[in-house]
C-alpha positions in Angstrom: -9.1 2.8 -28.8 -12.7 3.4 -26.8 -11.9 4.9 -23.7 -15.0 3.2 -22.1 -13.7 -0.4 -20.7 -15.1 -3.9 -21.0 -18.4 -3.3 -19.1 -17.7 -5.2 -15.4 -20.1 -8.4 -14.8 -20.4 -7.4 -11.2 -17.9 -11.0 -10.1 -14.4 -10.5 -8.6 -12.1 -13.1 -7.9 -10.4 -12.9 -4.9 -7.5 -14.8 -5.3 -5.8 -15.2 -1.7 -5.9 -16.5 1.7 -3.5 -14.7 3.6 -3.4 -11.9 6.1 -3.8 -9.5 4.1 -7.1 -10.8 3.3 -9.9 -9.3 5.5 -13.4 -9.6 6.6 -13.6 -5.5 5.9 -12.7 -5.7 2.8 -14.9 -8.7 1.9 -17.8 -7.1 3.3 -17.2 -3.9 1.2 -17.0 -5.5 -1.5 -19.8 -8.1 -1.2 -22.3 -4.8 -0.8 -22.7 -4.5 -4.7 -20.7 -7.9 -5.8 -20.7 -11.7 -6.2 -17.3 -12.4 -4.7 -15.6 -15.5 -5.0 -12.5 -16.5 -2.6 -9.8 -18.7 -4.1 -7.4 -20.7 -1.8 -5.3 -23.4 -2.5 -7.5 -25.6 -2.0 -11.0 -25.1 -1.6 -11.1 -26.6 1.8 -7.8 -23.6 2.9 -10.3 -21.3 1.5 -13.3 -22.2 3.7 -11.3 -22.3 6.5 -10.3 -19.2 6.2 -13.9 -17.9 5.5 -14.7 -19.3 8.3 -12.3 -17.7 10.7 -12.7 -14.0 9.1 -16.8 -14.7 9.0 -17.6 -11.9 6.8 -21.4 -10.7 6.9 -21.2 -10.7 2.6 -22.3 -14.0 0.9 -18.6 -15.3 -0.6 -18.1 -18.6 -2.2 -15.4 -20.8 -2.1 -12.4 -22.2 -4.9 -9.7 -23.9 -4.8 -7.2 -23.3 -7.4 -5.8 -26.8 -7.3 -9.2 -28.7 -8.1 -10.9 -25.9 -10.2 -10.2 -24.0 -13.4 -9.5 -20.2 -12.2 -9.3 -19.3 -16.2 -12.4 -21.2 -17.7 -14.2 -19.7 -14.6 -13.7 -16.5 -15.4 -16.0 -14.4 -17.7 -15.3 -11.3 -19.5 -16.0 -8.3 -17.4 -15.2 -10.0 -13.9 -12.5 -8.8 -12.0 -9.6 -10.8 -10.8 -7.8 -9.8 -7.7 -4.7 -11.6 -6.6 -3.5 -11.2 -3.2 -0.6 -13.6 -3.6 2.4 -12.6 -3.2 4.4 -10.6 -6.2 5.8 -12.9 -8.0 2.4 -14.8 -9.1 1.1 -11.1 -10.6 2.1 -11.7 -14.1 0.6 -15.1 -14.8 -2.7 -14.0 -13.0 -3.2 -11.2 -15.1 -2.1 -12.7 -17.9 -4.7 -15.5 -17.2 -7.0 -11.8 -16.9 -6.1 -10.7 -20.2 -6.5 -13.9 -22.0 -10.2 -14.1 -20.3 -11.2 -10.8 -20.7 -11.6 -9.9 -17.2 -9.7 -6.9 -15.8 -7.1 -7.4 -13.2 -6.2 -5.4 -9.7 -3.3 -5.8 -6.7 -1.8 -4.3 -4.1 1.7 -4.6 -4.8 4.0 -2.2 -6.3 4.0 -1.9 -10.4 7.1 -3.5 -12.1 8.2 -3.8 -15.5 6.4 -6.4 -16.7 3.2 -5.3 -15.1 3.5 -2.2 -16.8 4.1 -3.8 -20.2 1.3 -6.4 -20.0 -0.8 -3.0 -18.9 0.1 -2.1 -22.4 -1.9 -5.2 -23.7 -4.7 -5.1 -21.2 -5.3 -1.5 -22.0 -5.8 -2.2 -25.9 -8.2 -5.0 -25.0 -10.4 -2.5 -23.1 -9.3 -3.6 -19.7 -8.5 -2.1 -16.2 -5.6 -2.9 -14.2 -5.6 -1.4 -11.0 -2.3 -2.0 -8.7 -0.6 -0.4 -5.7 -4.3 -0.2 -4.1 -3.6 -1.2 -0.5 -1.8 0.5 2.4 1.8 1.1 1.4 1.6 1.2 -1.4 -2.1 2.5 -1.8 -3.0 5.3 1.1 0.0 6.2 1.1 -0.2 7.4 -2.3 -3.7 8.9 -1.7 -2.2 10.7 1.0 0.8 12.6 -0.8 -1.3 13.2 -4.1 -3.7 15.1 -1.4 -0.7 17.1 0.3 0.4 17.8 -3.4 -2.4 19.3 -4.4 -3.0 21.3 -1.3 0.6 22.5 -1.3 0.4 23.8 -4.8 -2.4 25.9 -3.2 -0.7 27.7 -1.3 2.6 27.9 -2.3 2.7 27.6 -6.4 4.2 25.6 -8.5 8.1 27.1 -7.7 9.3 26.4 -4.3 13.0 26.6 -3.3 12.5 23.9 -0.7 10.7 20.6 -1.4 10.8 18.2 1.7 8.4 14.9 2.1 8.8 11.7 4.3 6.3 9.0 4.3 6.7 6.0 6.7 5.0 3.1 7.5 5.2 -0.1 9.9 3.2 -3.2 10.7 3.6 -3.7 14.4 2.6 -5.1 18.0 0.5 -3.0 19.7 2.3 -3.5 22.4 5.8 -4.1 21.4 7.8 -7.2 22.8 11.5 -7.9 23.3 11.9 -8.4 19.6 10.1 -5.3 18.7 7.6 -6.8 16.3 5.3 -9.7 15.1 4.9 -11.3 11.6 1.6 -9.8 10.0 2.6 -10.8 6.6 4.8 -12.6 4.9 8.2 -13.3 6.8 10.4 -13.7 3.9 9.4 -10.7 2.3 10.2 -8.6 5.4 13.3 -9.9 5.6 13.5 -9.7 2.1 12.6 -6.2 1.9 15.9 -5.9 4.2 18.0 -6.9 1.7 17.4 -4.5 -1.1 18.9 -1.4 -1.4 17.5 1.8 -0.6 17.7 5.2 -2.9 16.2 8.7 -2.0 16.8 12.3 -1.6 18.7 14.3 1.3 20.0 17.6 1.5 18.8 17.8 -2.5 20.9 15.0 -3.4 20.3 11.8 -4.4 21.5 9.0 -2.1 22.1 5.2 -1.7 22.5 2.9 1.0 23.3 -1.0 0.2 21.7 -2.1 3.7 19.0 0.4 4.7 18.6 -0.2 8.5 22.1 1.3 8.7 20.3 4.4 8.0 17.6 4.7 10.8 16.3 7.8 12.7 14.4 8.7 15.4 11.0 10.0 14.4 8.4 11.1 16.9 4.9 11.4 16.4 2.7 12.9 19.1 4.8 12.3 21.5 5.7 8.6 20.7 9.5 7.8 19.9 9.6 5.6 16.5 12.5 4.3 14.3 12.2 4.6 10.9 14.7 3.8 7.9 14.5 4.0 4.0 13.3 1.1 1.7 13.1 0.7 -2.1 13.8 3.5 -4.3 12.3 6.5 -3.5 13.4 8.8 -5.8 10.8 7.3 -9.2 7.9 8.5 -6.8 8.7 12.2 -7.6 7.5 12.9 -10.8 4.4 10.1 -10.1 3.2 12.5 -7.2 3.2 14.9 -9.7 5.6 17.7 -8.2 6.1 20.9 -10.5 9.4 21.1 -12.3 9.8 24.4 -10.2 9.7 22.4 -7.3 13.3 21.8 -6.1 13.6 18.7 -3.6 15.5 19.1 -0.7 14.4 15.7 1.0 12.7 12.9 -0.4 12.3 9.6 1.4 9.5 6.8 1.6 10.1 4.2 4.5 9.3 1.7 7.2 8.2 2.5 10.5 9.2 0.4 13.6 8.7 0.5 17.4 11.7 2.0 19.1 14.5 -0.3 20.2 14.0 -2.3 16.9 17.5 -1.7 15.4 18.7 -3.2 18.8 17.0 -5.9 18.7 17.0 -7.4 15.4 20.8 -7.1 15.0 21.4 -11.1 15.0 18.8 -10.6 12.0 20.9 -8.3 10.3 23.9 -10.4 10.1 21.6 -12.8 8.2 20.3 -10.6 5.9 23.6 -9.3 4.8 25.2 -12.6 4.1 23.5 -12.7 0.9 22.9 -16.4 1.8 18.9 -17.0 0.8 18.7 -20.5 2.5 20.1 -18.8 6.0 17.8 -15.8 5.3 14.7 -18.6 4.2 15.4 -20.8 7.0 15.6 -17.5 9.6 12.0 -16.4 8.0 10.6 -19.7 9.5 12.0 -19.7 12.7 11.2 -15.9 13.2 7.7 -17.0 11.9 7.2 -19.2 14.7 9.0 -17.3 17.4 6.8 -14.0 17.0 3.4 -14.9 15.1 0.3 -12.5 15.5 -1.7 -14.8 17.0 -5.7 -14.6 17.9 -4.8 -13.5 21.1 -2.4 -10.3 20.4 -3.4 -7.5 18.5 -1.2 -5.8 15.5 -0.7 -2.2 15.2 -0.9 -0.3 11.6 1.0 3.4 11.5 1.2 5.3 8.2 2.2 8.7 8.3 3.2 11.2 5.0 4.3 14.7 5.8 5.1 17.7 3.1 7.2 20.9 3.7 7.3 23.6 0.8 9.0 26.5 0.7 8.5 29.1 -2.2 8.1 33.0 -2.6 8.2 34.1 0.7 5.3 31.3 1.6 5.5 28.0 3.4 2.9 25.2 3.8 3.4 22.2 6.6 0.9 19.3 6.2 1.1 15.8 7.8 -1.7 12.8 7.0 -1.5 9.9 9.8 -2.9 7.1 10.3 -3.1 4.8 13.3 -5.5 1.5 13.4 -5.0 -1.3 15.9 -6.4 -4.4 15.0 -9.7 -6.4 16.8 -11.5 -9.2 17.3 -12.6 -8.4 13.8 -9.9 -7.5 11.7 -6.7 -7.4 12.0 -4.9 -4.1 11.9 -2.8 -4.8 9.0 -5.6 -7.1 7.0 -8.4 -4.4 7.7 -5.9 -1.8 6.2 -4.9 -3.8 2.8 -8.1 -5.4 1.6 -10.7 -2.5 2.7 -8.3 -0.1 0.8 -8.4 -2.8 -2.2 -12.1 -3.3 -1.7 -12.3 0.4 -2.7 -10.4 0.6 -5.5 -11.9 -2.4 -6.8 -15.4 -1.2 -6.4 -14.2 1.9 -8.9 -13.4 -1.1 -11.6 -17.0 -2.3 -11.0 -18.4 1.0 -11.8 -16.5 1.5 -14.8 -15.1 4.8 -13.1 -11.8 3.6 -14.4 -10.7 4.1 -18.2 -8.7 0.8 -19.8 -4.9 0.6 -18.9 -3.0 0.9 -15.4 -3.7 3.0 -12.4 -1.7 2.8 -9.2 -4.3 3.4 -6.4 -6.0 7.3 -7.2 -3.8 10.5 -8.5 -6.7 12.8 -9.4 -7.3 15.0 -5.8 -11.2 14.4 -6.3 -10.8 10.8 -6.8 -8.1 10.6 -4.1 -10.5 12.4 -1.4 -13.6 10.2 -2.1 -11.5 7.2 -1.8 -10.1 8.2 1.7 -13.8 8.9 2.8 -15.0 5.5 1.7 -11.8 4.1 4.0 -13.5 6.4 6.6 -16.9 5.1 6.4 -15.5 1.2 7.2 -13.6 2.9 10.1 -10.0 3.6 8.7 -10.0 7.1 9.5 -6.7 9.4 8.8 -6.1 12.5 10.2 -4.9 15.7 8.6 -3.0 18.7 10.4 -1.3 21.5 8.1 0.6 24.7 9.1 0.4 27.8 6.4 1.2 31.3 7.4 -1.3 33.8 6.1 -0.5 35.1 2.3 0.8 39.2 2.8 -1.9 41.7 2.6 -1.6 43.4 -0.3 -2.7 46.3 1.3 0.3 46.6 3.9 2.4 45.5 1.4 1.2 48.8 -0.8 
């Protein structure tokens, strides 16, 4: 099979209206693209154009009067932004058209085995390209690499935490506002969480049950497991010799949340999905990010080795409030998408899956592009200086 893909057209499909969808992103990606928005209906897709007011030149569908799969073309690019579920039938709708495919949602089975089909057809597919997952992953491959610079590739403790939260800016009685979907927050709740303390392997059924305190700069934080950690080992690309003490990848809330969302949590672990559906709406309309509050995006992924007499400490952070512009949590997603996608257009990408950038050159470039829109994350690290030979002589 060529490893050179279908040669892009230069047209990406933005399939998507919701808040993740951003004017950053849109703008980054209209600089070298036709981009086309898809809504609903065309009329939910102008609307929202309208309100985001990109400076790029984007037109308009609508998915219930025009043909997403005649449209496309072989060599576009079809993002979807919708939520999980519809990933499949969009790119198989890609495949079938020729056209390669990108999200920002986590990789599943079936995305990996259509992946299969896409990559034998030439074609990119491009997922876990937003914030979490997305930086976060561009983040830890960074720490990674910079780790094994130091300390090897044997260490005889391994520990990484990496957390992240959509929240208020200024947090209310109820500790946070709906920036995405609400049933997939609560959602999220409900599945179980696996990861690594103490160097074994742990699970907890209903994962707020297992929140800490995490402080960061001086600023109290609660933060709890979510999803299963413990795959992400071997796809950061830890040595074998490395031997993990703690391994956890999280959400981050304001502190008091636990407290506050307990009538919540009752909900949730009734099992009952009309309850838990029904609570989403209400929630949804009790604590909406409205045009007149502003959202709050943390991220944070710390590494701590230990190996051969050596340690290495590095933490990447970062910490956007949202504007009249943007909102935090939109500006986050579809500028980091925007990025990755542009890759696709330049045929940097050979055919098959990628989840967001694993190579430390490609990972670094990536985070300065995010830097040049204004998403900036910070870096701090702690290594001891290597003995002198000569004392040690």
């Amino acid at each position: 099979m060529s490893e050179l893909p279908v040669p892009p057209t230069g047209t990406v499909h933005w399939v998507g209206t919701g808040l993740s969808t951003g004017r950053t992103g849109l703008d980054l990606l209209g600089q070298g693209a036709e981009v086309v928005l898809w809504g609903r209906t065309r009329e939910r897709a102008a609307a929202r154009l309208d309100a985001l007011a990109p400076r790029a030149r984007v037109q308009v569908r609508g998915l219930g009067r025009d043909d997403l799969a005649g449209t496309l073309r072989p060599g576009d690019v079809l993002v979807s932004m919708l939520p999980a579920a519809h990933h499949p039938g969009l790119l198989r709708t890609a495949i079938d058209a020729g056209a390669h495919f990108a999200c920002t949602s986590y990789t599943t089975p079936e995305i990996e085995e259509l992946a299969r089909e896409a990559a034998e057809r030439r074609l990119v597919v491009l997922t876990e390209a937003g914030l979490d997952p997305g930086i976060d992953h561009l983040m830890t491959h960074l720490l990674v690499a910079r780790a094994r610079e130091t300390v090897g590739d044997h260490a005889e403790r391994v520990s990484l935490t990496s957390y992240c939260g959509g929240i208020p800016a200024e947090p209310n009685e109820f500790r946070y506002q709906f920036s995405w979907a609400p049933l997939g927050v609560l959602t999220a709740l409900a599945s179980p969480a696996r990861y690594v303390r103490d160097g074994q392997v742990r699970e907890v059924e209903r994962p707020w049950e297992d929140t800490e305190e995490l402080v960061l700069d001086g600023e109290a934080f609660e933060v709890y497991p979510n999803r299963d950690s413990v795959g992400f080992i071997d796809q950061y690309g830890f040595p074998e010799g490395w031997r993990t003490d703690a391994f956890v990848r999280g959400t981050l809330r304001p502190q008091g949340w636990r407290a506050a969302w307990k009538s919540v949590f009752d909900t949730v672990a009734s099992g009952d999905r009309e309850r838990l559906a029904a609570l989403a709406d209400e929630l949804a309309e009790r604590h909406p990010t409205t045009a007149a509050d502003r959202d709050r995006v943390v991220l944070t992924v710390g590494l701590d080795v230990e190996g051969g007499g050596r340690h290495w400490s590095g933490r990447y952070r970062l910490d956007v409030t949202g504007d009249d512009t943007d909102t935090a949590m939109a500006r986050c997603v579809s500028t980091t998408a925007a990025a990755g996608i542009r890759r696709v257009l330049a045929a940097a990408l050979p055919p098959g899956l990628h989840r967001a950038a694993a190579a430390t050159e490609d990972a670094s470039r990536w985070l300065d592009q995010l830097a040049a829109t204004g998403l900036t994350c910070t870096f701090q690290s702690t290594s001891p200086p290597a003995p002198d030979p000569a004392k040690a002589s």
